[in-house]
C-alpha positions as CSV (number, residue, x, y, z in Angstrom):
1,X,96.0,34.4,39.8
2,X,98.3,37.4,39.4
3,X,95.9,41.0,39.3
4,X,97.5,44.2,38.7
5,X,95.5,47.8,38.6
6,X,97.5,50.3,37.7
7,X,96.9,54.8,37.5
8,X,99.2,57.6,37.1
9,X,98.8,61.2,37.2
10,X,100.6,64.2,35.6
11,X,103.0,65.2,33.0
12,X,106.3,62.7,32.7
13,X,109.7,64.8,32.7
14,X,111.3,62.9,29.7
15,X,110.8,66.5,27.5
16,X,112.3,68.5,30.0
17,X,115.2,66.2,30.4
18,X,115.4,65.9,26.7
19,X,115.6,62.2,26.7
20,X,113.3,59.9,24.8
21,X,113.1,56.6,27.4
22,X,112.0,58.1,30.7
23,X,114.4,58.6,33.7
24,X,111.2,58.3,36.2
25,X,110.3,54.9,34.6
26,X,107.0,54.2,37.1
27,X,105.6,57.9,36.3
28,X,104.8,56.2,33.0
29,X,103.4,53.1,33.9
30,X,100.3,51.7,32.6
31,X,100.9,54.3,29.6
32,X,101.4,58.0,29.9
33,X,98.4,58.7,27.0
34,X,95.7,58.4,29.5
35,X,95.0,58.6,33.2
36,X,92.8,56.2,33.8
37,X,92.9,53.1,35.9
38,X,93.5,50.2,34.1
39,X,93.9,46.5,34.5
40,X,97.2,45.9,33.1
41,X,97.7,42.2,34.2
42,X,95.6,39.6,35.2
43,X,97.6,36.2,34.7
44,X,96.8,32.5,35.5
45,X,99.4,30.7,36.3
46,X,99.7,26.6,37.1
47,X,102.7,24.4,38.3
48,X,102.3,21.1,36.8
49,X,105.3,20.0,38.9
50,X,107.4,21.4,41.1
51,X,109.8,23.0,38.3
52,X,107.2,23.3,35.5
53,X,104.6,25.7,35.2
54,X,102.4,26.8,32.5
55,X,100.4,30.6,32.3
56,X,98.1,32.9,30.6
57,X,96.1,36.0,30.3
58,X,97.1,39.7,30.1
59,X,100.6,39.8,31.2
60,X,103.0,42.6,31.5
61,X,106.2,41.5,29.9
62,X,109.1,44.0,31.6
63,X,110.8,43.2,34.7
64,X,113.7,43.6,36.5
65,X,116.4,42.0,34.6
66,X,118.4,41.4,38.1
67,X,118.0,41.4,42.4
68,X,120.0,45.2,42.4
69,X,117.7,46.4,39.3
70,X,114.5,44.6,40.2
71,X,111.3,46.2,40.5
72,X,109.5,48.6,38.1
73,X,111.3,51.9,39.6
74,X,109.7,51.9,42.9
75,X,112.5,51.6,45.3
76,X,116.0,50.6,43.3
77,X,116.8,52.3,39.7
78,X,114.5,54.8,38.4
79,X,115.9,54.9,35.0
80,X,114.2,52.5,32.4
81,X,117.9,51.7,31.0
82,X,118.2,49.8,34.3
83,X,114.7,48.1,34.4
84,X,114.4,46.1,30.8
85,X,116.6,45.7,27.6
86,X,115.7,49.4,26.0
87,X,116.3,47.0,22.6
88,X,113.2,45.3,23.2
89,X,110.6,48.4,23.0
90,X,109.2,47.6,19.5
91,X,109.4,43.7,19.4
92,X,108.1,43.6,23.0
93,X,104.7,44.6,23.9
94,X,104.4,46.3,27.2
95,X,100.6,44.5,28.4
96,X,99.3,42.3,26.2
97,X,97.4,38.9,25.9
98,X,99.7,36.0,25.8
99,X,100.4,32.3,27.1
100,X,104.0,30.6,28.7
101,X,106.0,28.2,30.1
102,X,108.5,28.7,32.4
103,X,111.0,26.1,34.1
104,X,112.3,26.7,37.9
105,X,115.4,25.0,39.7
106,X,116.1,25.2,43.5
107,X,113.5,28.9,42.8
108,X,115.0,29.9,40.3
109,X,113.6,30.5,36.7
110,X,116.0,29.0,34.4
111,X,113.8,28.8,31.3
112,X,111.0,30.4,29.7
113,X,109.0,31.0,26.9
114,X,106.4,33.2,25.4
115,X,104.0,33.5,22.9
116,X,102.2,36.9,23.2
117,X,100.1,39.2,20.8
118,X,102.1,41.3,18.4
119,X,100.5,44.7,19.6
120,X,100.0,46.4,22.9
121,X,96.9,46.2,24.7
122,X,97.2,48.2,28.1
123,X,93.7,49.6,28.0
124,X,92.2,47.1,26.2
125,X,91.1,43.8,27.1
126,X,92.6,42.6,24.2
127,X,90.5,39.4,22.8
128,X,89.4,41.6,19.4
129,X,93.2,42.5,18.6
130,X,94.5,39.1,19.6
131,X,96.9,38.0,16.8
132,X,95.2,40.4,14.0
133,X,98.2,42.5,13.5
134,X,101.3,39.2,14.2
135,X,102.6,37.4,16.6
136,X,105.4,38.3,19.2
137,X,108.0,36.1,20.7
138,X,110.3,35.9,23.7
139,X,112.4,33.7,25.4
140,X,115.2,33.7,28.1
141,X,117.7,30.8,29.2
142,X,119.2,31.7,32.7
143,X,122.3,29.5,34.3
144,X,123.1,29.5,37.7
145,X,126.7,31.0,38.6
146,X,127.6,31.0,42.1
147,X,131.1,32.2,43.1
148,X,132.4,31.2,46.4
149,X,129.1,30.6,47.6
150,X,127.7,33.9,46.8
151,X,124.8,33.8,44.4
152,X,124.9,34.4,40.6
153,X,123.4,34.1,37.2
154,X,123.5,34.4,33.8
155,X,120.6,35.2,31.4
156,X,120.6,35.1,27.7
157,X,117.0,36.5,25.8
158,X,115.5,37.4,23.0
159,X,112.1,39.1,21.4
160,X,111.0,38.7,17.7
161,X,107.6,40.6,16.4
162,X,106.1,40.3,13.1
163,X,103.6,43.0,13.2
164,X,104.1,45.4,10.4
165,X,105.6,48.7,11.6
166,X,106.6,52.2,10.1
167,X,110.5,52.2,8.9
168,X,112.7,54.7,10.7
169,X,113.7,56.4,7.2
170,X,110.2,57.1,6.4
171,X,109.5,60.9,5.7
172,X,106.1,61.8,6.1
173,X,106.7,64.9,3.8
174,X,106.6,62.5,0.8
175,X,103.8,60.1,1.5
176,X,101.5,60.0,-0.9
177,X,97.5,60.2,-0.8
178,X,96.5,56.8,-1.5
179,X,100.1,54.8,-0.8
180,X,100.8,53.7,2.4
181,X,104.4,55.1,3.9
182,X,107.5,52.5,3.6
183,X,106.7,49.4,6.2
184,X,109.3,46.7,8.1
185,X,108.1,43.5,8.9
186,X,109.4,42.6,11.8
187,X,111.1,43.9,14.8
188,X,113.5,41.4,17.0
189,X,116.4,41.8,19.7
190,X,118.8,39.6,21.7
191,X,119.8,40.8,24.8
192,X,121.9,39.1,28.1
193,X,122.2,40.2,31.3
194,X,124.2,38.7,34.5
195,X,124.9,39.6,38.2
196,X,126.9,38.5,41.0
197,X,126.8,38.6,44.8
198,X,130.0,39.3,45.9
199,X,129.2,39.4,49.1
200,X,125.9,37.8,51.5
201,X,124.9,38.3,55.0
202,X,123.1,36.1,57.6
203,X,119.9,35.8,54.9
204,X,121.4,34.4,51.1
205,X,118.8,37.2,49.5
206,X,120.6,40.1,51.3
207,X,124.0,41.2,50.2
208,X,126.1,43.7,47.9
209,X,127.4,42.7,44.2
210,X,127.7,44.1,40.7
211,X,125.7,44.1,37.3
212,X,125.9,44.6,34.0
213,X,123.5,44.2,30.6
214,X,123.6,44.2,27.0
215,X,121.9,44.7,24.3
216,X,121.7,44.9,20.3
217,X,118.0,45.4,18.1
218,X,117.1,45.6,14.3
219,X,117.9,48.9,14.6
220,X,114.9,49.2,12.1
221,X,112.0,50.3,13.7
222,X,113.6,49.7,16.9
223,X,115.5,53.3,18.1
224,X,118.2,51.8,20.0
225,X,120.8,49.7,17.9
226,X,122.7,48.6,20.9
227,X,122.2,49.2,24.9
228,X,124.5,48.5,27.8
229,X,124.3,48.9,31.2
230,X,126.6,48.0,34.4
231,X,126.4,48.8,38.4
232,X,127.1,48.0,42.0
233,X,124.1,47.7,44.6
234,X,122.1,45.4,47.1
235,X,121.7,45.8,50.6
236,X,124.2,48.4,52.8
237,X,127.3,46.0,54.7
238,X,126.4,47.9,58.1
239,X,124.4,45.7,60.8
240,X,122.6,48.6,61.8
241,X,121.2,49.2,58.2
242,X,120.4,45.5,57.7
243,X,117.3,46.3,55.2
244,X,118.9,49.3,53.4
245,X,120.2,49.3,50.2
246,X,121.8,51.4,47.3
247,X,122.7,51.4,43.8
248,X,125.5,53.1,41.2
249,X,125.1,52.4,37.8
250,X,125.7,53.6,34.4
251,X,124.1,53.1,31.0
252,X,124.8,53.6,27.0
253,X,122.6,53.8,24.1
254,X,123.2,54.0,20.2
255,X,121.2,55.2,18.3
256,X,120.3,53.4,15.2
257,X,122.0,54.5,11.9
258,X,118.9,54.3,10.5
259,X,117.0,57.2,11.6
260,X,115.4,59.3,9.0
261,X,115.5,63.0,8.2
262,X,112.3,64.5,9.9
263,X,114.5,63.4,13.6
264,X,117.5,65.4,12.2
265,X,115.5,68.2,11.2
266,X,113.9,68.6,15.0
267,X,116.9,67.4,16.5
268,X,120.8,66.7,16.3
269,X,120.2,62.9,16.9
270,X,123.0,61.2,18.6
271,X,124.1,58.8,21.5
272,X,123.5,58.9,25.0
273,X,124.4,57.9,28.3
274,X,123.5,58.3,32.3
275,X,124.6,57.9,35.6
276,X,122.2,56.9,38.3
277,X,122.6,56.3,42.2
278,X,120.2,55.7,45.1
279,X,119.7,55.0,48.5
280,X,116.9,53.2,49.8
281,X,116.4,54.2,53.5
282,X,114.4,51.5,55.8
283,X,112.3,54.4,58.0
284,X,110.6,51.4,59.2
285,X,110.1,47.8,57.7
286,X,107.0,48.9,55.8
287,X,108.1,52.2,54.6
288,X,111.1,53.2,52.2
289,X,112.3,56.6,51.3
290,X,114.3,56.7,48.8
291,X,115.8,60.1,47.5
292,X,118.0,59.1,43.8
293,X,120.2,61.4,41.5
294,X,120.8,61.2,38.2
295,X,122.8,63.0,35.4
296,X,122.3,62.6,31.7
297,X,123.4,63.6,28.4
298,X,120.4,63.5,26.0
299,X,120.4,61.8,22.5
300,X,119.9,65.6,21.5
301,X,123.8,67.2,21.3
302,X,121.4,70.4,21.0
303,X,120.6,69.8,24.9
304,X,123.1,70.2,27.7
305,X,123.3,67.3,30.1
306,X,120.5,67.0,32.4
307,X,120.8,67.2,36.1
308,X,117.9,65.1,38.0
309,X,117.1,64.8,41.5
310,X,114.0,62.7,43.2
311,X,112.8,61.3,46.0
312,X,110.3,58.2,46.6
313,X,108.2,57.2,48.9
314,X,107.2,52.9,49.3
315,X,104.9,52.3,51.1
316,X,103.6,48.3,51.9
317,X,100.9,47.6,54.1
């Protein structure tokens, strides 16, 4: 049984840094509409052999798409461009009810597959909005690619959600009393993502390699048409700094052609793009400091690019 409780506090900075997806990802985790603690996964999961396993319950559906962008942006990439496919955010639920199967090989997931309720459910339990609005799907095939050695994969995805949602050329000036505004019926996106060690110390999880993600969506009622992202990171190649570790990377959005005129009117809607690094300092092997820069240049050419520093503290007892 997998329990998560989950509370934030305070304002996220995704206005002031004129972006839309936030650069402080974990500030707005379980959902930055309320502050109240909520249960935001509890999941039962059981192995029916040693590479099979079947689950259900409230799951959370984003994680780290590789080992140098893992985590939720507690101590690697703050940015949500390097924590899940941006492409997914309306065909993917963040916490809802849902069931899966997932295959492992040597500890490795190298299938899996979801069936999850179309609608998000972070403060709800969830059982009275199970399927009434669709069904959501998601799957990801992941290969094995070792180079010399050095661990490697390859990961293929996708998400596909029925549920009925407002179309991105919709103007609420012109809605009618009495007609409903202009609908899509579905949402989807197919995504890959891949890493490699290039190299790996005395323990095969700790090492340095590169990156890299891509993306492409419905680009109807999903924002981002097509998403890309691509890095360096893992743990610092000094033996003094054995648990240390880093990360450079950079990302790119599109925005979808399809964008409708109320956007234009507020803004001057365009693509963006960002540059992240950290360094995640061992002070001791149960606390991590971890100060991380990052520069961006909004999806607003209104807005100049945004200069953001920050510094996190992990703490595991």
């Amino acid at each position: 049984m997998k329990l998560r409780a989950e509370h934030r506090f305070g304002t996220p900075i995704n206005r002031a840094a004129g972006v839309l997806l936030s650069p402080a990802m974990l500030s707005t985790f379980p959902t930055p509409e309320t502050e109240d603690l909520v249960i935001s996964e509890l999941l039962f999961t059981q192995f029916l052999s040693e590479n099979v396993a079947i689950y259900a319950g409230k799951m959370i559906t984003s994680s780290g798409l590789t080992p140098f962008t893992a985590g939720r942006g507690d101590d690697t990439f703050m940015n949500g461009n390097f924590i899940f496919p941006v492409t997914t955010t309306f065909s993917s639920p963040y916490s809802t009810l849902g069931a899966g199967i997932t295959v492992i090989q040597e500890e490795f997931p190298i299938l899996s597959f979801n069936v999850l309720n179309s609608s998000d459910t972070i403060t709800q339990s969830g059982f009275d909005e199970l399927f009434e609005d669709g069904v959501a799907l998601s799957g990801a095939l992941s290969l094995p690619t070792p180079l010399r050695g050095n661990p490697g994969a390859q990961t293929l995805g996708f998400t596909w959600n029925n549920r009925k949602q407002v179309t991105l050329g919709q103007d609420p000036r012109v809605v009618l009393p009495g007609f409903p505004p202009q609908q899509v019926n579905e949402a989807w996106s197919i995504f890959w993502s891949g890493f490699q060690y290039i190299d790996t110390y005395d323990d095969p999880t700790k090492g340095w390699g590169v990156f890299a993600a891509a993306g492409i969506s419905d680009e109807n009622p999903t924002l981002t048409r097509t998403w890309m992202n691509a890095g360096i990171g893992g743990n610092v190649p000094f033996q003094q700094r054995p648990n240390d570790r880093f990360g450079v990377g950079w990302f790119y959005n599109e925005l979808s052609s399809e964008t409708g005129p109320i956007l234009d009117l507020l803004a001057d809607p365009g693509d963006s793009w960002g540059i992240e690094l950290f360094y995640n300092w061992a002070v001791t092997p149960s606390i991590y400091v971890t100060p991380d820069l990052q520069i961006l240049q909004p999806g607003n050419r209104r807005d100049d690019p945004a200069l953001l520093f920050g510094v996190r503290v992990h703490l595991e007892l």
